[in-house]
N, C-alpha and C positions, 0 to 999 in steps of 0.2 A: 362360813368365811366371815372375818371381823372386818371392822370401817378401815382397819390399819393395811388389811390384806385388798380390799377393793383400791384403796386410796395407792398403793403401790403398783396395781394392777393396773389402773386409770394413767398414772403415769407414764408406765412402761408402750403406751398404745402407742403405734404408729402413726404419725400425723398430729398436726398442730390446732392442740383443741386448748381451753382452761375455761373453768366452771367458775361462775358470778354470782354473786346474791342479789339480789330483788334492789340490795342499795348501791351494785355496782363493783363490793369489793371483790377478789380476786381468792376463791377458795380452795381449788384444784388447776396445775397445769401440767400438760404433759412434759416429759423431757427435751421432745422436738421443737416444743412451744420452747421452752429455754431455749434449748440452742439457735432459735433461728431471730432472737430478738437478741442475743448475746446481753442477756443476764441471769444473774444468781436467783435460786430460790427462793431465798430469801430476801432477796430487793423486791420479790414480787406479793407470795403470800401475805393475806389480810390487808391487803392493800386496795383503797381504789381504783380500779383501771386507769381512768384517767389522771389520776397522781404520777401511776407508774408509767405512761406511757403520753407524755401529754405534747400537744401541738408544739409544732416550731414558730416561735413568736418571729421568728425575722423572716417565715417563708406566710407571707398575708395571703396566697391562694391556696395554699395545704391546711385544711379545718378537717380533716379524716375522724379528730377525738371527736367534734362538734357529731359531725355526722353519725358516725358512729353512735353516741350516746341518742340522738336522735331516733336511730335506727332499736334501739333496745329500748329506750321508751316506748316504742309502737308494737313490741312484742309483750313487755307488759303489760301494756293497755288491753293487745288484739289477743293476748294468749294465743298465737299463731306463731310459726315459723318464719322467718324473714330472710331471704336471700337477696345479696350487695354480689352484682358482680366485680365492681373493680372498687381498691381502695386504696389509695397511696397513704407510703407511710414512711418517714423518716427515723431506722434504725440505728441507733448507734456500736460503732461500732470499740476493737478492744484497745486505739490506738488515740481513741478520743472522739475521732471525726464521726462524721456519719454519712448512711448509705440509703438508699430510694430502692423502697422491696415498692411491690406491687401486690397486691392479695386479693383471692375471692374470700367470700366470707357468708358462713351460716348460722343464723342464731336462734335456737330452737327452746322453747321453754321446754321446763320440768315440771309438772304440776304435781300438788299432795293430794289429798286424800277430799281437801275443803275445793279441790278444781280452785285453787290459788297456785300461783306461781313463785315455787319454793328457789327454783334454778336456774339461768339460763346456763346452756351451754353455747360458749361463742367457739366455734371451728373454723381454718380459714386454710385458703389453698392458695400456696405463693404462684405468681402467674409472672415473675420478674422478667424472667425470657420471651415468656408468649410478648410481653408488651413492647420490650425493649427489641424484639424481633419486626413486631408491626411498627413501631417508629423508626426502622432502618428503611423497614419498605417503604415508608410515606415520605422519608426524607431523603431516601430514592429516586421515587415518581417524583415527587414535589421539584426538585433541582438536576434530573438529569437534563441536558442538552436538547436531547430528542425529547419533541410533541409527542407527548402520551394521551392516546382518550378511551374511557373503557364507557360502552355504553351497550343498553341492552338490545337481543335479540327479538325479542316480540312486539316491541314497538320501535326500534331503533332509537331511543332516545337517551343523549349522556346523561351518564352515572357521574362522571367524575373526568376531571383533564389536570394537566400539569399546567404550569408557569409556563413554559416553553410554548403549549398550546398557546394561550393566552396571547403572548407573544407574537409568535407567529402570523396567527390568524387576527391579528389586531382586536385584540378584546379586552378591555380593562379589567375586569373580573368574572370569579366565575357563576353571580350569579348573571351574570349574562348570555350562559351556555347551557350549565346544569338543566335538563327536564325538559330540552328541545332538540331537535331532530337538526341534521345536516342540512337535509331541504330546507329545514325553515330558518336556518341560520344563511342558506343561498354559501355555502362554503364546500360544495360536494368538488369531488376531484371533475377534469373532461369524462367526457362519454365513453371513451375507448377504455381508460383505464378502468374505469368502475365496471365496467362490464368483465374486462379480464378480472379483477378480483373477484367479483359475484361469480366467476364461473370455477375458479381454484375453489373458493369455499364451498359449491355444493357439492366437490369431491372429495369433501373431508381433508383437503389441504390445506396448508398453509402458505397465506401469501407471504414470500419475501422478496424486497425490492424491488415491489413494481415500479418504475418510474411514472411521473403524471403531474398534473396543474393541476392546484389548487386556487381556488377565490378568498383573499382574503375579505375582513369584512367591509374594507374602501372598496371592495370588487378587483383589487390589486392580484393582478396572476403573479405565481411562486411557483417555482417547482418543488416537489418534493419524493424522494425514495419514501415508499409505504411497505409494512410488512403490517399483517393480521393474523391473529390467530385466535378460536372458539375457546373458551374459559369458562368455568363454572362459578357464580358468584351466591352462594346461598340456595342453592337447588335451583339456581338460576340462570340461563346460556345470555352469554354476555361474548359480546366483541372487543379483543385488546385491541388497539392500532395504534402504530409506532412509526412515526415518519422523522426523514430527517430532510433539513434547509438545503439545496442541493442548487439552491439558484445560481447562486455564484460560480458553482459546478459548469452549468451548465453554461450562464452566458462566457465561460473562460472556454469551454470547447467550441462555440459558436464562433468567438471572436479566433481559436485557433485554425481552424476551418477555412472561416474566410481569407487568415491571413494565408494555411496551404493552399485554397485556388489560387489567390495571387500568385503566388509564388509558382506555383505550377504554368500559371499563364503564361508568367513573365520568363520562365525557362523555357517555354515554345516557343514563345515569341523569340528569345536568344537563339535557340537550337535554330529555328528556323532561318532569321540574320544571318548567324555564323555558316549555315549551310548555304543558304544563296551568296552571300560575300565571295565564299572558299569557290564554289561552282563559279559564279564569273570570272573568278581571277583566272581561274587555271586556261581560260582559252585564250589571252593574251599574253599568256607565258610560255604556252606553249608555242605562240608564234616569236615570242622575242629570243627562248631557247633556240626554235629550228632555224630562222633566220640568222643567228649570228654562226650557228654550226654551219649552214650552204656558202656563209662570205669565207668562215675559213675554210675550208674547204673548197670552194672554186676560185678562190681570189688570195690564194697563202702566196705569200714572195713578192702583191704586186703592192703589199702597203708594206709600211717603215713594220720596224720590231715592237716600237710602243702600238700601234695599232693591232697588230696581232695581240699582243698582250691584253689589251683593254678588251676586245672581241673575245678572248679566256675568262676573262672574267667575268662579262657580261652572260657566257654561256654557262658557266657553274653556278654564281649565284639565280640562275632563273633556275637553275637546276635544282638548287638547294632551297628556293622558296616555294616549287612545287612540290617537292617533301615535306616541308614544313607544311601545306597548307593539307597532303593527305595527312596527315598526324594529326591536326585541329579535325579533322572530319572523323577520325578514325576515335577521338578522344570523345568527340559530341556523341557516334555512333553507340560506343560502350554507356555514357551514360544514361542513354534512353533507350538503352535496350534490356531487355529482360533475361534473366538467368535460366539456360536449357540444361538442367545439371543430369548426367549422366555416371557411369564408372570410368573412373580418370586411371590410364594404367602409367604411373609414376613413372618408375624405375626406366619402362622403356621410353616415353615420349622426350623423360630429361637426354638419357645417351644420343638419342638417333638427335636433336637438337643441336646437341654438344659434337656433334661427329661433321655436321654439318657445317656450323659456325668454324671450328680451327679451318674448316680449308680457304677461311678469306687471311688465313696468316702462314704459307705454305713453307716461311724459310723460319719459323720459330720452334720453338722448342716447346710442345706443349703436352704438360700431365694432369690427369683425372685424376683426383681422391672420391670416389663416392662409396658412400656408405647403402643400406638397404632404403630403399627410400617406400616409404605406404601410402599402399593408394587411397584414393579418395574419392567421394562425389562430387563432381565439377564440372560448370562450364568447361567443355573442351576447346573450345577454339580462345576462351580469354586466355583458361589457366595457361595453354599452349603460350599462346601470347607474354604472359607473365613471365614463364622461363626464357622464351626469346629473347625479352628485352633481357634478361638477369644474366645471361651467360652471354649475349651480346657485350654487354656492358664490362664484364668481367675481362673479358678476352678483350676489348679494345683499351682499358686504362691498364691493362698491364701490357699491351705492346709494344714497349721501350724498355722490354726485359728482353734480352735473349733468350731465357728459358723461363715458360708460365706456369707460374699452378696454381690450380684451381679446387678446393674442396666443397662437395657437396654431401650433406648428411641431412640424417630426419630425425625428430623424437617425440614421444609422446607428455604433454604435459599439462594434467587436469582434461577438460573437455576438447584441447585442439594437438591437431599435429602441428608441427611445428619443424621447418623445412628450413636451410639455411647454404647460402650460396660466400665461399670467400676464397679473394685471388692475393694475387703478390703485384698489385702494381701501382701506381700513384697515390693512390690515399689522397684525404685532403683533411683541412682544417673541421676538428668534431663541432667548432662554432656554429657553422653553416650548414648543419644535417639538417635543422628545421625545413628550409630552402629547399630541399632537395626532391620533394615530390610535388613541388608546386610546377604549374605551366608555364614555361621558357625559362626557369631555373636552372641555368647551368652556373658548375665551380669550375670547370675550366675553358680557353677559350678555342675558338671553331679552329682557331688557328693549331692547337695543339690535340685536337679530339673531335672529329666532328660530329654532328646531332642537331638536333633541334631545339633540347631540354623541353621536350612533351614523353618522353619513353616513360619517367618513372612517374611521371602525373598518371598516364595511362595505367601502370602497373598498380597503384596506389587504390586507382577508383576499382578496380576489378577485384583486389583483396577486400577492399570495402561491400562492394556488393555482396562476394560469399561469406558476411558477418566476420570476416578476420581482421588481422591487425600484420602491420609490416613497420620493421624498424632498421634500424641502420648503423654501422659504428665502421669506425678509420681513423688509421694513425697516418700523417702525413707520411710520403716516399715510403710505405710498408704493407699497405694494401690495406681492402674494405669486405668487410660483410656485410651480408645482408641478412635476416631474418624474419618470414613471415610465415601467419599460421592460419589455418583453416578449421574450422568447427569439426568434429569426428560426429558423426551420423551412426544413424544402426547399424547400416550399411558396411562402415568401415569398422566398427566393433566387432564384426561375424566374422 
């Protein structure tokens, strides 16, 4: 085989090598060596190296030729093999600009016959990704959020922390960290937490999210979320741990806490007021009630007619303010009470309800529409409650109809049922639906309707409690619906 036949052979090799004489120039490269420096052959052979490939004068910390030539001086000198792991190098590329390879690099002499050094061969291994991979990581760790600290297992002492650590734990820099232990930094989380992550890790687990105090280094406590987990750092067991600043977290649940006692206090303390208020009223009303019923009644005919008049009134409104004050009781009672949810049988509790309520209108004309209605899990005595007042209501603003109707239907929509009650009778202004479920909010007056306006405050907090929703719509003089809906359970899926 001729020098012509090796020299094509040499070329054709896999992998970026090119052959150097003893004065540097450039005698043999492979093909891959062309392609990965994006130049010609002949820009290259009989050439200098560093001719053909030489520093960037505007980049003053990229000296790769320097070194480089450095690095092949010490192989001609040592006649020894020289291995560079990392070399940067500014290629150009076919558009003008140029590009940042990263390379290993081998340079092995040739020797002749005299043990002088006829050759080097310089071979190099691009490593642009290995690199540009480790500066995503460091530029990762370096600027994420979350306090990073990785530090080793046999001694517990940091390897390394982020910015954030620094941060956090009040430290200017890291060599104020690096090559000391937690203890002797006095920044170890409380006792309780370190203990539960010490006991995750010797089960081979990983700690995520233990909450816990940490000491900053004023001795300032922080809270912080910690997760850990076992790593290998060079044949070597290392601890990552990853906390995040959760103070603010926390003093925001503290200060919300406080403000639900309060608040919880201050609705006993109401619940309790409105309860004793309502209990004392009712036993001086019930005497102003029974007293003005014994004058009429034993003494009718011996007073004028305004007298008797005013003694009707006086016995009604006591009447009507001891109603009023069981509804504020009955309104307190629902909202401190707790939900007993059972199987609600729909279809019958609305009829027998509805069967019951027309006999208070016995000269009216009155018709059902109801559709299949599905049952549900529910408080029975509220939901009861809830159709009471709803077909109560129905059936009294439409009794200035001669003939009533009343439709009731069900349906299913997304996660709830969704039940809806609508009559033919008075309707009112869609302005004031807001009003309408609030306490003593009435649209019309006692004079034309009478009530309390607590029935749909009642109806409102009882759909609230079983996570539903109630809404409302009416056209004046043409009647109202009603619409509310209840959550669908396993229960009512099967």
């Amino acid at each position: 085989m001729n020098a012509i036949d090796f020299q094509h052979l040499f070329e054709a090799i896999p992998g970026l090598h090119i052959v150097l004489s003893p004065d540097f120039k450039i005698v043999a490269v492979s093909d891959a060596y062309v392609a990965a420096t994006n130049k010609k052959r002949e820009e290259l052979m009989d050439r200098v190296f560093f001719d053909a490939f030489p520093d960037n004068p505007e980049d003053a910390k990229n000296n790769a030729g320097y070194n480089l030539k450095s690095a092949l001086q010490t192989v001609l000198d040592q006649k020894k093999p020289l291995h560079t792991p990392l070399r940067k190098y500014q290629v150009q590329k076919s558009d003008g600009t140029s590009e940042t390879k990263y390379w290993s690099s081998e340079d092995k002499p040739l020797l002749n016959e005299n043990n002088e050094v006829q050759y080097i061969l310089h071979s190099v291994t691009e490593i642009t990704d290995l690199i540009r991979s480790e500066q995503l990581f460091s530029s990762v760790f370096e600027h994420n959020p979350a306090c990073i600290a990785l530090s080793r297992v046999s001694d517990a002492k940091l390897i390394n922390v982020n910015h954030a650590f620094l941060s956090v734990f009040g430290f200017s820099n890291k060599e104020e960290v690096i090559g000391k232990t937690s203890a002797e930094l006095n920044i170890l989380m409380d006792q309780e937490s370190r203990e539960a992550i010490v006991a995750t890790l010797k089960n081979g687990e990983k700690v995520i999210g233990v909450e816990g105090q940490i000491r900053q280094h004023d001795n300032t406590l922080r809270w912080v979320s910690c997760s850990i987990e076992m790593v290998d750092i060079n044949n070597e067991k290392c601890l990552l741990a990853t906390m995040l600043d959760i103070t603010q977290k926390k003093e925001d649940e503290a200060h919300k806490q406080m403000q639900a006692n309060q608040l919880k206090q201050a609705n006993e303390e109401l619940e309790t007021f409105s309860y004793s208020v309502s209990h004392d009223l009712k036993a001086p009303l019930r005497s102003l009630e029974g007293f003005s019923k014994l004058l009429l009644e034993n003494y009718k005919g011996k007073f004028d007619a305004d007298a008797d008049r005013w003694l009707h009134f006086i016995a009604e409104n006591a009447n009507r303010m001891g109603i009023l004050i069981n509804d504020i009781l009955n309104f307190s009672r629902i909202s401190r009470s707790n939900l007993n949810t059972s199987y609600f049988p729909m279809q019958q509790t609305v009829e027998q309800l509805f069967d019951a309520e027309k006999n208070n209108y016995p000269d009216k004309s009155i018709e059902l529409h109801i559709g299949k209605l599905e049952d549900v899990e529910a408080d029975r005595v509220m939901l009861g409650q809830v159709w009471q007042n709803l077909i109560s209501n129905a059936l009294k603003y439409s009794s200035k109809n001669d003939h009533i109707s009343v439709t009731i239907d069900c349906k299913k929509e997304a996660d709830f049922m969704v039940y809806s009650i609508k009559d033919n009778g008075v309707g009112f202004d869609e302005k004031y639906k807001d009003k309408l479920f609030g306490v003593f909010q009435r649209l019309h007056r006692s004079e034309e309707f009478e009530g309390t306006g607590v029935g749909l405050a009642i109806v409102n907090r009882i759909i609230q409690k079983h996570d539903g929703w109630i809404q409302v719509s009416s056209t004046l003089g043409k009647g109202t619906e009603f619409v509310f809906a209840l959550p669908v359970t396993k229960h009512n899926l099967s």
